[in-house]
N, C-alpha and C positions, 0 to 999 in steps of 0.2 A: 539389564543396564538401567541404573537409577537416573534423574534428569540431572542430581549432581556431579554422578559419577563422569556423565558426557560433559560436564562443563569443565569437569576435571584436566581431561580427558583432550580438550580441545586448550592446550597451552599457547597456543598464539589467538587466540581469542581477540579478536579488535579492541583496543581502547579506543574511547570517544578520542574523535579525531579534534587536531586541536582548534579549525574553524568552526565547526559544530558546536565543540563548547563553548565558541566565543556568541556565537549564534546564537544561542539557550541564553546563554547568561545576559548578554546586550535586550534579547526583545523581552526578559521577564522583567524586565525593570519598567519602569513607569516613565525614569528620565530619561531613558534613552531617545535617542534622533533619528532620523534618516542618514546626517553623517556617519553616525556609527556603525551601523549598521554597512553604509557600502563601505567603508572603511575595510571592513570586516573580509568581506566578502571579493576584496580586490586584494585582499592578500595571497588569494588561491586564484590566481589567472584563468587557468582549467574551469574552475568554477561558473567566474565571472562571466566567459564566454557561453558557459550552457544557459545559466540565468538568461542574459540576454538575447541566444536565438529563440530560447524558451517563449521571452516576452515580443518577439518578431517573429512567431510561429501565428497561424492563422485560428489557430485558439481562440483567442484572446482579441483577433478582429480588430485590434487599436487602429485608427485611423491612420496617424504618423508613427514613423520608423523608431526605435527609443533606441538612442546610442548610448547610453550610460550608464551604470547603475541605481546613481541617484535619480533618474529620471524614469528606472523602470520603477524604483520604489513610490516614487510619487503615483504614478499613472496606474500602478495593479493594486499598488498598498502595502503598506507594512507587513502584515500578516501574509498575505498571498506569495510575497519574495521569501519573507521566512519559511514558508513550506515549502516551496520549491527547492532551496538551500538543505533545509533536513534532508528532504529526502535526496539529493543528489549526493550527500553524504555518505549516508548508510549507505547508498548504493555502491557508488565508490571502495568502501569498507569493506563490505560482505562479499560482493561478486569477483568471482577471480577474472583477471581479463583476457583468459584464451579460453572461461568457460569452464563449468567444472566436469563431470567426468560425466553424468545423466542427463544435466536439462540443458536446456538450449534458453541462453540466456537471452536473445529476441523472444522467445515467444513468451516466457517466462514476464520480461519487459512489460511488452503489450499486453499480459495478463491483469499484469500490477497496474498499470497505467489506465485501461480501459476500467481496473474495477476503481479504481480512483477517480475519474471521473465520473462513474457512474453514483458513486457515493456522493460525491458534490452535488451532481443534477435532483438526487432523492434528499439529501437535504436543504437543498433551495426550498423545497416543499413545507419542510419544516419549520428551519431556522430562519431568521435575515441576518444576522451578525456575518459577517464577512469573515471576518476572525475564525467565527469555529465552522465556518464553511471551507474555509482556506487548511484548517487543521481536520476539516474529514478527509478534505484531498491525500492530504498525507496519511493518514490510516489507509486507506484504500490502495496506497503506494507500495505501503511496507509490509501489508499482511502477512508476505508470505515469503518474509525472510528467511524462515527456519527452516524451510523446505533448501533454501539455498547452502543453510550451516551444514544440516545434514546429508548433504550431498559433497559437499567440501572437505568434511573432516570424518565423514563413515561413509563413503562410497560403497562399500560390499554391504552392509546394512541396508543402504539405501536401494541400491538395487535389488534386493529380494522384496520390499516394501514394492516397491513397481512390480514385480513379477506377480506378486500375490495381488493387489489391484487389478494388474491385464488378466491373470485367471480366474479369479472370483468377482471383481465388480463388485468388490465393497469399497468403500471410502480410502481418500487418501489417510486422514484421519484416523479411523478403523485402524488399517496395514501399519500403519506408525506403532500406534499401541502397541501390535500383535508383534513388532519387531522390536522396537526400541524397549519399552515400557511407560513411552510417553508421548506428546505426538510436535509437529512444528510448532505450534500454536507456544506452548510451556516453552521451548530454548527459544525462539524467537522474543517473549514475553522478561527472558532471564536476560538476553544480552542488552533490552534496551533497559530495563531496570540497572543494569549496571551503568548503561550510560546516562542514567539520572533524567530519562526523556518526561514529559509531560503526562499524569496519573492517567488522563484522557486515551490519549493515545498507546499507550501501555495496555492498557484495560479492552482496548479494540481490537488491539493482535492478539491478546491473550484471548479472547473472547467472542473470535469473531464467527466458529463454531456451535458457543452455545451462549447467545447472549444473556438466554434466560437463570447460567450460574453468575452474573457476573453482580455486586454490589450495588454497583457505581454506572454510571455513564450507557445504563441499557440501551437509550433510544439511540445513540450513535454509531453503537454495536451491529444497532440490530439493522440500523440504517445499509451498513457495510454488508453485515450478510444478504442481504437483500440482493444488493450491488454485486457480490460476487457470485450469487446463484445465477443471475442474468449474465452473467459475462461468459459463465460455462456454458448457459441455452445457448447465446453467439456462437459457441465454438470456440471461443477464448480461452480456454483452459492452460495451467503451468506446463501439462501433462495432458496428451492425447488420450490416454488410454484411462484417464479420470471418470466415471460415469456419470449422465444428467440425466434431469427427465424431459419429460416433454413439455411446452409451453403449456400448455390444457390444465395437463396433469401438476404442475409446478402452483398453476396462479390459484388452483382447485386446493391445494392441500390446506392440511390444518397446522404445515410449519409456516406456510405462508402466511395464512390470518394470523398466525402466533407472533410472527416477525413485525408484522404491519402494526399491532395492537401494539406491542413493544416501542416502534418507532415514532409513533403518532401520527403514518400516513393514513388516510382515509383506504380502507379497505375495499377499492372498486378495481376490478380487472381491467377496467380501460384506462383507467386513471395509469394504472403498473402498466398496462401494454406501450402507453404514451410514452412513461421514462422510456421503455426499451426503445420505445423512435430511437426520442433523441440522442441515447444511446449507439444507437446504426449512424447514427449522422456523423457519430464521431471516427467513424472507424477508418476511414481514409488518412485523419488524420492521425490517427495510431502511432502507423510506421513510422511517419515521417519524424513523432516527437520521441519514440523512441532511438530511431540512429543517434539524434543531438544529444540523448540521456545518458548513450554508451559511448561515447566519444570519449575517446584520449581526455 
């Protein structure tokens, strides 16, 4: 099977939903406001309410309670409300809501969520812009949508991809190829290109395997891979039966000086061991932001 053929193949395909494109469209403009934007986002009620448990989640530590949307947009930012809105989006979009036929859509959640924050925490390291702090968050959300397509729309496919995984301990990645001819990363990569998402973030899904093919946007890639090899040491994985290695052996390897060189983190195992704290610090918090993510 070709990767067009499956796009083919999959005819109810999401269209960008029509808040998301008001979403893209409102914060790539320069005039745009804060009015517009909660404007926006108070047209999907459902929405509005995760935003703002989101922004009254203990995340985020705000001192006072934020009843509103314009009042979460002032207090986190322009940017930081815009990603949380994307990704609440796609999610919405892509995941069916009794679950698809393999993954278990909490864990799956707390995969994407934990390696989203992990990705944030690795690039505070780097960047200060808020902006593209606020937009790793969301790479780190949505990586691994196409794990979710292909469990949606080729369930018997997908399932021998896990069997060969739990029997040989090769990569999800790997078992994709060897099934499909392609792997999540490429139809994840093809649906938001259709949805016209940001070159940045396109390039992080598509990419987040092997950052060293990708043109453009290496260090954010490679930021992300980082972020999600730590999320699997946790035990965080989409997929139990996924393989990791061990912390020793992980921080020791020559993918990891490869990733860190790429990223422009400082290549020290205590410095990486540190993210992984505050990584753990986050994981109580986990569940609790994923129920609000999967809410009605």
């Amino acid at each position: 099977m070709t990767l067009d053929e499956a796009v083919a193949r999959i005819e109810d395909i999401p269209t960008i939903p029509t808040v998301l494109g008001e979403i893209l469209r409102i914060t790539s403009s320069e005039k745009s406001s804060v009015k517009d934007l909660a404007q926006v986002i108070y047209s999907d009620q459902s929405l509005a309410t995760k935003i703002l448990k989101m922004a009254n989640s203990s995340f985020y530590q705000l001192v006072q309670q934020v009843k509103s949307i314009d009042r979460a947009i002032v207090v986190l930012g322009f940017e930081e409300v815009r990603a949380i809105a994307m990704a609440m989006s796609v999610f919405d979009s892509v995941y069916l809501r009794r679950g698809g036929v393999y993954y278990n859509r909490l864990r799956s959640w707390n995969h994407s969520l934990l390696c989203g924050l992990g990705t944030r925490i690795l690039g505070s390291l780097v960047v200060k812009s808020r902006g593209l702090i606020a937009e790793l968050f969301v790479g780190g959300l949505i990586h691994d949508i196409g794990k979710v397509l292909m469990d949606r729309y080729f369930p018997e496919q997908f399932a021998r991809v896990l069997e060969l995984v739990e029997e040989t301990s090769i990569s999800m990645e790997a078992a994709e190829r060897k099934i499909f001819g392609f792997d999540h990363a490429l139809l994840a990569g093809r649906l938001l290109k259709k949805w016209k998402f940001p070159n940045q973030l396109i390039d992080m899904v598509l990419y987040h395997h092997h950052p060293e093919l990708a043109r453009d946007n290496q260090c954010w890639i490679s930021l992300l891979s980082i972020s999600d090899l730590m999320c699997h040491q946790l035990g965080y994985s989409t997929y139990a039966c996924e393989p990791k290695l061990g912390l020793r052996k992980l921080l020791r390897s020559e993918m990891m000086k490869g990733l860190a060189q790429m990223s422009g983190l400082p290549y020290k195992s205590h410095s990486l061991i540190d993210s992984l704290r505050k990584l753990k610090e986050h994981l109580t918090e986990v569940d609790r932001l994923s129920g609000i993510l999967l809410s009605p």
